[in-house]
C-alpha positions in Angstrom: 41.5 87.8 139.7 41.4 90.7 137.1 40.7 90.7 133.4 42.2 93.0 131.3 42.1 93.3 127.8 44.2 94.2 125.8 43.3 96.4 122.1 46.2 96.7 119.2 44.7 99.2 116.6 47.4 98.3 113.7 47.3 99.6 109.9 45.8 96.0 108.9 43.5 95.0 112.0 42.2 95.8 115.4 43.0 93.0 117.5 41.7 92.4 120.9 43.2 90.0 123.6 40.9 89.1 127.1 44.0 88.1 129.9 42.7 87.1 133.2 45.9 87.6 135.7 45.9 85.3 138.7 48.7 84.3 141.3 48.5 81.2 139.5 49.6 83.2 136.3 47.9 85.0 133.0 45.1 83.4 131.3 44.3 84.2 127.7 40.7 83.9 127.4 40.0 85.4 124.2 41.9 86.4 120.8 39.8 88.2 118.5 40.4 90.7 115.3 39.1 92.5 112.6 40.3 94.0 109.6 40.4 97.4 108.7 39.7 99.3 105.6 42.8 100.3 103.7 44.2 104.0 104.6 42.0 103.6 108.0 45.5 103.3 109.9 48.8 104.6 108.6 51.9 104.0 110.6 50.6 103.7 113.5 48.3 106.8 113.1 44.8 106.9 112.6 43.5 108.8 109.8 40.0 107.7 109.7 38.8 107.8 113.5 34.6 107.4 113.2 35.9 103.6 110.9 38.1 103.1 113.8 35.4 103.2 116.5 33.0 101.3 114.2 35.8 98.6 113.8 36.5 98.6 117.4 32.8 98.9 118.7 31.5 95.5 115.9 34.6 93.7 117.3 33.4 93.9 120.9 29.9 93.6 119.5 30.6 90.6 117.7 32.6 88.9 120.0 30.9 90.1 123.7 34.1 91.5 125.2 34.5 92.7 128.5 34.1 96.8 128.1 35.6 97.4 131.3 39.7 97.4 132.0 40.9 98.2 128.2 44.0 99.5 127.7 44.9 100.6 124.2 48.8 100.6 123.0 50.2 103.6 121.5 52.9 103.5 118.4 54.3 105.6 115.8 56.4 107.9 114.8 55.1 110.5 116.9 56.1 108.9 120.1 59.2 109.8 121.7 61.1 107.4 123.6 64.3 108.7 124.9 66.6 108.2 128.0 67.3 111.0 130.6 69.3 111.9 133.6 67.2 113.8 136.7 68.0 115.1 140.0 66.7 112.1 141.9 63.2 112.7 143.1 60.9 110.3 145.1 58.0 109.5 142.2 55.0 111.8 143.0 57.8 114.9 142.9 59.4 113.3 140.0 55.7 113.2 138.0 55.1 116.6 138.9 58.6 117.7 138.0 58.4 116.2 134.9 57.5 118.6 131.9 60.2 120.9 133.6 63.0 118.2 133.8 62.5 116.8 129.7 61.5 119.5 128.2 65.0 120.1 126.4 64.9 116.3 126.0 61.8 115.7 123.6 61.1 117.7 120.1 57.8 118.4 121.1 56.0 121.4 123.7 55.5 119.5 126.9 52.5 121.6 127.1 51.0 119.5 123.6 52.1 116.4 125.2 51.3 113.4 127.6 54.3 112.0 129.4 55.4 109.1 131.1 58.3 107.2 132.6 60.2 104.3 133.4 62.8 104.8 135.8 66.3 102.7 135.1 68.6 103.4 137.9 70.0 105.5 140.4 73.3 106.9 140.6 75.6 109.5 142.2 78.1 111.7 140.4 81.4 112.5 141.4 80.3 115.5 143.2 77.8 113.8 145.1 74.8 114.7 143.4 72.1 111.7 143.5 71.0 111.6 140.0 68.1 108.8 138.2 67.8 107.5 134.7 65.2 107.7 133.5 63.2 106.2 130.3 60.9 108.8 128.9 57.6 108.3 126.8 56.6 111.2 125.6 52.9 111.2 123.0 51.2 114.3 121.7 48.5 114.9 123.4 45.8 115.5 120.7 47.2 112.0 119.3 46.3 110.2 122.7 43.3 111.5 123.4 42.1 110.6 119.9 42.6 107.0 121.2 40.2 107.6 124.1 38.0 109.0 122.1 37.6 105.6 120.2 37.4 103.3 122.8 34.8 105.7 124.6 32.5 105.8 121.3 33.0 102.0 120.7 31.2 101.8 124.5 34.4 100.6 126.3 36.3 102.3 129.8 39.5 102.7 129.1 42.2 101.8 132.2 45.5 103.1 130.3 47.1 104.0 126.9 50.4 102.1 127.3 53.4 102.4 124.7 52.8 99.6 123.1 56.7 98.6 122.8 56.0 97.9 126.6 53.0 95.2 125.8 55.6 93.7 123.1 58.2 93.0 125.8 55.8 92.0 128.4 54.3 89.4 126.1 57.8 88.0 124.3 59.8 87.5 127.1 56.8 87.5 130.1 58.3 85.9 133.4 62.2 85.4 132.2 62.1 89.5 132.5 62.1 88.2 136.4 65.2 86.5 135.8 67.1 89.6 134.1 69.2 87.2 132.1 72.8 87.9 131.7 72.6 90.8 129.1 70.6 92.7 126.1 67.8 91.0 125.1 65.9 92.4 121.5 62.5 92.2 120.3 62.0 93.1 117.1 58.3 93.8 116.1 58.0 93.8 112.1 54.0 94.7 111.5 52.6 96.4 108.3 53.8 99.5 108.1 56.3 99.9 110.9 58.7 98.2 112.8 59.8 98.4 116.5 63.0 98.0 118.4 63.4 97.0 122.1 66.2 96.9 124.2 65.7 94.5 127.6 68.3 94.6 130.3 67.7 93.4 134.0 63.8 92.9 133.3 63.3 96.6 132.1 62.6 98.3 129.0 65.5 100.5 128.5 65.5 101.4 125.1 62.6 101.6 122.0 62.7 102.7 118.4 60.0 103.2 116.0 61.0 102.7 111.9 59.2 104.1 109.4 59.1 100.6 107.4 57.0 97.5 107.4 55.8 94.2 105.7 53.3 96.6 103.1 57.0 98.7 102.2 58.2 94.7 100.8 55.0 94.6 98.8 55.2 98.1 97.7 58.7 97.5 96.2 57.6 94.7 94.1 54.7 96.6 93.1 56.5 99.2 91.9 59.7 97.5 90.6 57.7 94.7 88.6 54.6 96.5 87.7 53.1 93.8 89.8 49.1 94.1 91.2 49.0 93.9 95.4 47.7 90.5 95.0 50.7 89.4 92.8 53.4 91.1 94.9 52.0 89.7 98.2 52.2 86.0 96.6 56.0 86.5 95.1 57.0 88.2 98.4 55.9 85.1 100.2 57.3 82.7 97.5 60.5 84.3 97.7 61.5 86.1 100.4 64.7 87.8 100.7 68.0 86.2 100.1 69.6 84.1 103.2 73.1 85.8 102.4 74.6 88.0 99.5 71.8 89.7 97.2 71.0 87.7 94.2 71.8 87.8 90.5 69.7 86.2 88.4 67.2 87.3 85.6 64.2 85.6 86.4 61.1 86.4 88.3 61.7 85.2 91.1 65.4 86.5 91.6 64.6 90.1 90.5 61.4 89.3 92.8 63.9 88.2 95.9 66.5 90.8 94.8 64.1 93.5 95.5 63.0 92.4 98.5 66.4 92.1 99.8 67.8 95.4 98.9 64.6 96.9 100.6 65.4 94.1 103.7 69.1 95.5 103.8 67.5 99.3 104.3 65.6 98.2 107.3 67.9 96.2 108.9 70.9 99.0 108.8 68.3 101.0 110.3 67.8 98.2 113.0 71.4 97.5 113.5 72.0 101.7 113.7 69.5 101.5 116.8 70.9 98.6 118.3 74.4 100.0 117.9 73.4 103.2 119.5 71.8 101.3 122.3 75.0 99.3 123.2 77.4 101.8 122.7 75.8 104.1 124.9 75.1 101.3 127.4 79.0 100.2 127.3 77.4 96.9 126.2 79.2 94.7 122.9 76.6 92.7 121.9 73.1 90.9 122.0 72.1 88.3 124.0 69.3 87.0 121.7 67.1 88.6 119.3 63.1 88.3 119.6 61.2 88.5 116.4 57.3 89.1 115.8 54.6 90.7 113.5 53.5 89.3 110.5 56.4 91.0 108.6 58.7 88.6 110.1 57.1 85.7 108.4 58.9 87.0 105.6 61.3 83.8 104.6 65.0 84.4 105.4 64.4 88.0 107.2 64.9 86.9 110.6 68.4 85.4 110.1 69.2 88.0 107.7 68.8 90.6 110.6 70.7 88.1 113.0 73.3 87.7 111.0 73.9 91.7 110.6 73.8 91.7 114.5 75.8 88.8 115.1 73.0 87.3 117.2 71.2 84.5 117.6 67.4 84.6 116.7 63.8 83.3 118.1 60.4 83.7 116.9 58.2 85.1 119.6 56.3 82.3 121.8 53.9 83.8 123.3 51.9 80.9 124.5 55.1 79.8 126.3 54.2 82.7 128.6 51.0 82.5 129.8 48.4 79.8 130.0 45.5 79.3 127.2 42.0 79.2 128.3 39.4 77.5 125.9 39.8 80.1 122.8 37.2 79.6 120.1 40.4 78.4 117.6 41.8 75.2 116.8 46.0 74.7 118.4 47.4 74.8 115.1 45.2 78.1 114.3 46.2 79.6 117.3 50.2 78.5 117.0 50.1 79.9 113.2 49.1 83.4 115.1 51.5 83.3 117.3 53.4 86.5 115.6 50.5 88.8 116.1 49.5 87.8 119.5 52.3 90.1 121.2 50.6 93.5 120.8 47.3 93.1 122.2 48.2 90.2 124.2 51.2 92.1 126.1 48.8 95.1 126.8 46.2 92.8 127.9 49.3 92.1 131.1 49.3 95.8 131.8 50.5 95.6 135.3 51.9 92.1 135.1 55.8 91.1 135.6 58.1 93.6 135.8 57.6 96.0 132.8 56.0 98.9 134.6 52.6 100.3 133.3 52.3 103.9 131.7 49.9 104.8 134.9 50.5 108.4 133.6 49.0 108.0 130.3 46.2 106.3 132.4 45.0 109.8 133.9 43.9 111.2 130.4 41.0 108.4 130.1 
């Protein structure tokens, strides 16, 4: 038996998740988390490191965590994610190869970055070439070492950095990624102040995009267009969400509230259906088999169908706790159930290694 757990650094909170993994199945033994000063974390990218650590290193404090086995997910804007065709090599050639084979693939110097993979499929082309897709993670590397560097001042070892898109999946759909299902599965991560798309097919990850926007974006637009303190726009944004259909036309408060908020919903979700559209076009695929939602920005009354109904898909909030078992957490059910939308991050990296997902064991070597 091996524990692992799992740490989410987000813009709001540092969340920690303690996953024993048995042939019995996962265990979550512990769900703690701690929020962070405001501008400590922005979009995914720290900006104050030393509050970081200190965050990181009271939480484990606090809460006795294992130090050992931590793997710490990686997201933002800065990561590239991006499909690519190679020679077929077996995988130590293939790691070694790598810079050489992506680097007119990625925006970034290969030499700056850390890179990983995820290979897809093989194939042969009509010349008789064996070729591979490959999906390709690519992370500056000042950015991930930064992340190491926390973790190693909060007292903890540190077993990978994983893409944290990865832990999402992992933790959404955990053992029905075994099955493969019968076509394109989403997960769509809404947190504070980005979103995530991922594209299942066949029990692997082939396909991630980071947006720019999140749940703080909602409160911002209220803040702004109703002269409206945080407090105020928070409260409206959860009275009135965004419209179900059509955007609405009334005059008071609460319709210029939920008009707002759904012109601002409509932005993100034609940047969602953009990536999804990409993805299936490119794929030769017409549509979604289902559509995964978590993060606390999908609490966010009406979004989710909203989005569902742009992709012409049906939608499910994340059940995490249908994946795994639950040891004996220091929370009452209904507690637990009612954090069921932030579980995925830190509970999916917490199952590095787990199912069929594969872990970023190349971001591993810089720890």
């Amino acid at each position: 038996m091996a524990i692992t757990v799992g740490l989410d650094i987000g813009s709001g909170a540092v969340r920690a998740a303690v996953v024993e993994s048995a042939r019995s199945g996962a265990v979550l033994r512990r769900f703690v988390e701690m929020p962070l000063p405001p501008g400590t974390v922005e979009g995914g990218d720290v900006v104050d490191e030393g509050a970081v650590t200190e965050a990181v290193a009271a939480l484990w404090k606090r809460n006795h965590l294992p130090r050992k086995r931590v793997v710490v997910g990686i997201a933002n804007q800065r990561v590239i994610v991006r499909q690519v065709d190679v020679p077929h090599l077996e995988e130590g050639e293939l790691i070694e190869a790598l810079p050489f084979q992506v680097q007119d693939a990625i925006p970034i110097p290969v030499e700056e970055a850390v890179l990983d993979f995820v290979p897809l499929e093989e194939y042969t082309t009509p010349e008789g070439d064996l070729m591979m897709s490959i999906l390709v993670v690519a992370a500056q590397r000042e950015m991930v070492e930064g992340l190491v560097r926390i973790a190693n001042g909060a007292g903890l070892s540190v077993l990978s950095i994983d893409l944290q898109a990865f832990g999402l999946v992992r933790a959404a759909f955990g053992s029905d990624l075994l099955g493969g299902g019968s076509g394109p599965q989403a997960l769509l991560d809404i947190g504070a102040s980005m979103s995530q798309v991922a594209i299942v097919r066949n029990g692997i990850t082939r396909f991630v995009r980071i947006l720019p926007t999140g749940g703080e974006h909602f409160t911002e637009t209220l803040m702004t267009g109703m002269s409206l303190s945080r407090e105020d726009a928070e409260e409206l944004k959860r009275e009135v969400g965004v419209a179900a259909q059509g955007v609405p036309e009334g005059d008071d408060r609460a319709e210029i509230g939920r008009r707002i908020l759904t012109r601002t919903a409509d932005a993100l979700i034609e940047e969602i259906r953009g990536s999804v559209n990409y993805y299936l076009t490119q794929a030769g695929e017409h549509s979604l088999e289902r559509l995964v939602v978590s993060g606390n920005g999908a609490r966010l009354p009406h979004l989710a169908n909203r989005v569902a109904r742009s992709l012409n898909t049906r939608v499910e909030p994340v059940r995490v706790l249908d994946h795994l078992k639950v040891g004996r957490l220091q929370m009452t059910e209904p507690e637990l159930l009612a954090l069921q939308p932030v579980l995925p991050a830190a509970v999916g990296l917490g199952l590095w290694g787990s199912f069929v997902v594969p872990p970023s064991n190349r971001f591993a070597h810089v720890a």
